[in-house]
KOLTIVO-342140 format. One record per residue (C-alpha): residue in one letter; y, x, z. Coordinates in steps of 0.02 Angstrom, whole numbers, padded with zeros to 5 digits, always signed. Layout:
<nodes>
aYXZ...
</nodes>
This chain:
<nodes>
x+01293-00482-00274x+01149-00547-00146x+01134-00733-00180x+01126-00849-00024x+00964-00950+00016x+00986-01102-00062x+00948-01272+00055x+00934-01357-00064x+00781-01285-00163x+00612-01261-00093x+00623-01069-00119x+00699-00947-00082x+00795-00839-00205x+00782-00692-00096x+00623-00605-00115x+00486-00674-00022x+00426-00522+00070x+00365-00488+00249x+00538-00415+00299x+00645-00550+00225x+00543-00702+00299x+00533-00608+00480x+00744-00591+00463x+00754-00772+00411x+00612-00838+00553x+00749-00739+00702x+00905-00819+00631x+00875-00953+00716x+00939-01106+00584x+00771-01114+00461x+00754-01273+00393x+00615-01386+00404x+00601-01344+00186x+00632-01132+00246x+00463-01196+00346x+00368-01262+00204x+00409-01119+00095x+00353-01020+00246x+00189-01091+00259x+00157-01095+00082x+00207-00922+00057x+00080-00873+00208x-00062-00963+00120x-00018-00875-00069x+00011-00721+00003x-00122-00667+00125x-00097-00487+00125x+00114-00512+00123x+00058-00636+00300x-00050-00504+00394x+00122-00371+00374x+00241-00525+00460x+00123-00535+00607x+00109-00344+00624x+00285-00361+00626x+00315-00496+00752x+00195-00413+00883x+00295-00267+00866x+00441-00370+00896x+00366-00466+01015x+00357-00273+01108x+00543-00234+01059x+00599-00381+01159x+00536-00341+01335x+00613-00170+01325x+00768-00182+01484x+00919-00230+01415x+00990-00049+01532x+00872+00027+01405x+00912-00021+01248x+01102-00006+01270x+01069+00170+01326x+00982+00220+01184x+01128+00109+01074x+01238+00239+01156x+01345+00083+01214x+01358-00094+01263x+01256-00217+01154x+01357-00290+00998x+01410-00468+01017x+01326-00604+00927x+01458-00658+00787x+01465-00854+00774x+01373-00931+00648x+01500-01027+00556x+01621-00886+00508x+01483-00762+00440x+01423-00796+00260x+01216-00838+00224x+01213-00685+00152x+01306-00586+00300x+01219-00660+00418x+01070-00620+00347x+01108-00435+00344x+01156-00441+00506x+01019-00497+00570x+00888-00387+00459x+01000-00220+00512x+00957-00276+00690x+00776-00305+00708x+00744-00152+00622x+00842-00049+00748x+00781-00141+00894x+00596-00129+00812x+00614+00062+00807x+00682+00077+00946x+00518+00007+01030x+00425+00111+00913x+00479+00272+00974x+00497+00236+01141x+00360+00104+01201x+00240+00211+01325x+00056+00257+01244x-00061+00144+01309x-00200+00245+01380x-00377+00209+01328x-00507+00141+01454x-00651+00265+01375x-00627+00397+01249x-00784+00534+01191x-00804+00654+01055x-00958+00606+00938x-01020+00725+00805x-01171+00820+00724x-01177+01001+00661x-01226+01049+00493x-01420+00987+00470x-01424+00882+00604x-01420+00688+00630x-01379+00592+00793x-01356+00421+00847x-01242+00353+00990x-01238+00203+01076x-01043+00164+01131x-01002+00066+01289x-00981-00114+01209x-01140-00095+01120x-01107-00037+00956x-01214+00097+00867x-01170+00270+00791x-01306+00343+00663x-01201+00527+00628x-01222+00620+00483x-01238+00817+00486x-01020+00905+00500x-00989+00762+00568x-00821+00740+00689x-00764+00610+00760x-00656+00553+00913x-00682+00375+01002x-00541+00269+01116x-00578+00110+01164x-00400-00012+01240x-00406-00181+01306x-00400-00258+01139x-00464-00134+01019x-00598-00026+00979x-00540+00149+00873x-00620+00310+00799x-00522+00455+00711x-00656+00515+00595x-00591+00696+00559x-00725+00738+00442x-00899+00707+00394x-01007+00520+00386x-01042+00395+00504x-01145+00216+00499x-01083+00106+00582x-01162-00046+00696x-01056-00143+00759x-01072-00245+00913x-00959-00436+00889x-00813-00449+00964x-00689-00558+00871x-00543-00519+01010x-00563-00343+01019x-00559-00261+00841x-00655-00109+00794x-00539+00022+00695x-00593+00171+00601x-00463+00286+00551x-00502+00432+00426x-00382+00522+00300x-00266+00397+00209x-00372+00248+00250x-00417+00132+00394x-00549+00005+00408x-00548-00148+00505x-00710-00245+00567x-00729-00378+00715x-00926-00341+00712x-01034-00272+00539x-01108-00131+00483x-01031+00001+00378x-01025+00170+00332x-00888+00286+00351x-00874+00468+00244x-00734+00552+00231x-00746+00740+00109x-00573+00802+00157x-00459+00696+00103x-00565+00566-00002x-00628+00415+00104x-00770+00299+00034x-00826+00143+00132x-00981+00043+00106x-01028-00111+00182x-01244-00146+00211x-01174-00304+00299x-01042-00413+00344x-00852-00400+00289x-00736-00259+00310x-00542-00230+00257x-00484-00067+00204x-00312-00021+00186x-00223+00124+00128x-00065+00195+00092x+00121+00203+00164x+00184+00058+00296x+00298-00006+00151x+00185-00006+00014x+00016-00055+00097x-00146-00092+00012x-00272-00220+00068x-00445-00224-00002x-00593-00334+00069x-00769-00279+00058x-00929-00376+00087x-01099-00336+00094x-01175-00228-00050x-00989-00151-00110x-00900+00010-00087x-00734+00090-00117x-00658+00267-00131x-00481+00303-00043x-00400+00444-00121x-00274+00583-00020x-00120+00446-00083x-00199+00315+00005x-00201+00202-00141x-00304+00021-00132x-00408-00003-00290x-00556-00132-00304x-00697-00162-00209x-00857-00120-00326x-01048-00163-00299x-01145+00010-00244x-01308+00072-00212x-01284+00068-00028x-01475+00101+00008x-01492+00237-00091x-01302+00317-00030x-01364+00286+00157x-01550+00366+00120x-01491+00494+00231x-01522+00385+00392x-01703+00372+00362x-01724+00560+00333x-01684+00562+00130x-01564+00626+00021x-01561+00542-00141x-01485+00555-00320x-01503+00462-00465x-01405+00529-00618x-01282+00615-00513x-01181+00783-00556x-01229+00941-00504x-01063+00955-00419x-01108+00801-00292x-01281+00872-00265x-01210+01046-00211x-01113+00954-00102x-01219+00830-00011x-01332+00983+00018x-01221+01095+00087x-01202+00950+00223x-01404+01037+00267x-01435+01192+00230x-01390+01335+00343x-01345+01455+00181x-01235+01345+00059x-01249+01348-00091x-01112+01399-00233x-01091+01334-00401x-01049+01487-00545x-00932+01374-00633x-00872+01193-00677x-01003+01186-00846x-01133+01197-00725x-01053+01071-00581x-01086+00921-00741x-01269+00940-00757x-01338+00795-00708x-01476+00772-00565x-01605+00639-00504x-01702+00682-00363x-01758+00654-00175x-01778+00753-00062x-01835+00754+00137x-01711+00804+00265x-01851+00878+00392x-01868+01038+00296x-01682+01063+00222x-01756+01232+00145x-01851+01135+00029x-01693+01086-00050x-01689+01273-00106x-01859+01256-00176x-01846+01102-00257x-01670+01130-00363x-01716+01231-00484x-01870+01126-00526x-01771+00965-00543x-01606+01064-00630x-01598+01172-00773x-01543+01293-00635x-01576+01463-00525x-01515+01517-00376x-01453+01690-00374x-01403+01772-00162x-01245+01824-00157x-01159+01982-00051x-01051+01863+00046x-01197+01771+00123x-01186+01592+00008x-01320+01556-00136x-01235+01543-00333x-01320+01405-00423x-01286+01460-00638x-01360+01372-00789x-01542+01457-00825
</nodes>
């Protein structure tokens, strides 16, 4: 049985999530203790906080649908609110939970697109390296297969990165937020820099400066991490949210100065940093071979040194193949 909220005690003995404090916020009869438990539950639960207010805008969009419109897509005329005194806490509650999330999804799927003031592809092909300057300032230094689509709105910046690596420099503005979207995870700036790669459907972010948030995951289950200058983190394909950890960002952004660099790294990630280069990729024979471990630098200006180079630094050669790619087996 669902246990009424008590006004009596400070807390609730609901659960004290998003969905349950925006239901109890539109009842209408909070109490000035709901409040304090409100505001307390805000400040302990930061994360929880940012999901109400997500939640509440979208609301906020719900409500100025026509009232012709939503009882056409209700198929009907609007229910009557029930009086307050003959419906139960607990009723009431339901009630009121069952309809903010139809009216909220009714919005959802039927509030026009809002069409972007300026949108451009960005990219680089294999080898190459670009920057971009955007409209509000902010800088793009591309990495070689790189893809990415830009839309800027009235009060947000955004870029799809389908593939590929891109630093980011990001020109302050604290009202209009800059959004990069890649795979399962999004990051969120107001003005930084940061660098974006996403290798199908593995995202890593790392921050040279400022703060960044990084979520991940499905809309009911979504992770929140915060990074700051001089940490990374890896988003796998599930989109799960583990913790921020201090990287090597100069030598993982080497590549923007005209390096590659790798210090202890396996065979398997040098193949596949390189392959970002060279114009024939390379191949490894097997997975033995993928876990031999590399450090090295190399210059981007002549990726066909790469070629050279390997089997000098890596107890390697690099045998042509018929189909046009280079093997790399253990010598």
């Amino acid at each position: 049985m669902t246990e009424s909220f008590s006004r009596d005690a400070d807390e609730p003995r609901q659960p004290a999530t998003a969905a349950w404090w925006f239901a109890r916020w539109h009842s209408g009869d909070m109490t000035r203790r709901e409040r304090r438990a409100f505001a307390r539950w805000r400040r302990e639960q930061p994360d929880a906080a940012r999901e109400f207010d997500r939640m509440q805008r979208l609301g906020q969009a719900a409500a100025r649908l026509p009232r012709d419109r939503v009882r056409e897509l209700l198929g009907g005329a609007l229910p009557a609110r029930p009086a307050r005194r003959r419906i139960a806490a607990p009723l009431r509650l339901a009630c009121a939970c069952a309809a903010l999330a139809l009216l909220v999804l009714v919005a959802w799927r039927n509030l026009p697109g809002e069409a972007p003031t300026f949108t451009t592809m960005v990219g680089a092909d294999r080898g190459e390296r670009k920057q971009v300057t955007l409209p509000d300032g902010s800088v793009l230094e591309i990495n070689g297969s790189t893809l990415a689509e830009v839309k800027f709105y009235a009060g947000r910046r955004e870029v799809e990165l389908q593939g590929g690596e891109i630093l980011f420099s990001v020109s302050a503005a604290s009202e209009r937020p800059f959004i990069v979207r890649a795979g399962s995870g999004e990051v969120r700036v107001t003005g930084t820099v940061f660098d974006v790669r996403r290798d199908e459907d593995v995202v890593t972010v790392l921050v040279r400066s400022g703060t960044v948030e990084v979520t991940g995951g499905h809309w009911w289950n979504l992770g929140l991490a915060v990074l700051r200058d001089g940490h990374g983190i890896r988003v796998p394909g599930s989109g799960a949210i583990g913790v921020p950890a201090p990287a090597d960002v100069d030598t993982a952004l080497a590549w923007q100065t005209g390096r590659v660099v790798f210090k202890n790294a396996p065979l398997a990630e040098v193949v596949s940093e390189m392959n970002r280069y060279l114009a024939t990729p390379l191949r490894l024979a097997d997975s033995k071979t993928g876990r031999l471990r590399v450090s090295a630098s190399f210059s981007l200006d002549r990726p066909q040194a790469l070629l050279e180079a390997l089997p000098a630094v890596a107890p390697v050669k690099l045998v042509p193949s018929a189909d046009g790619t280079i093997d790399v087996t253990a010598r």
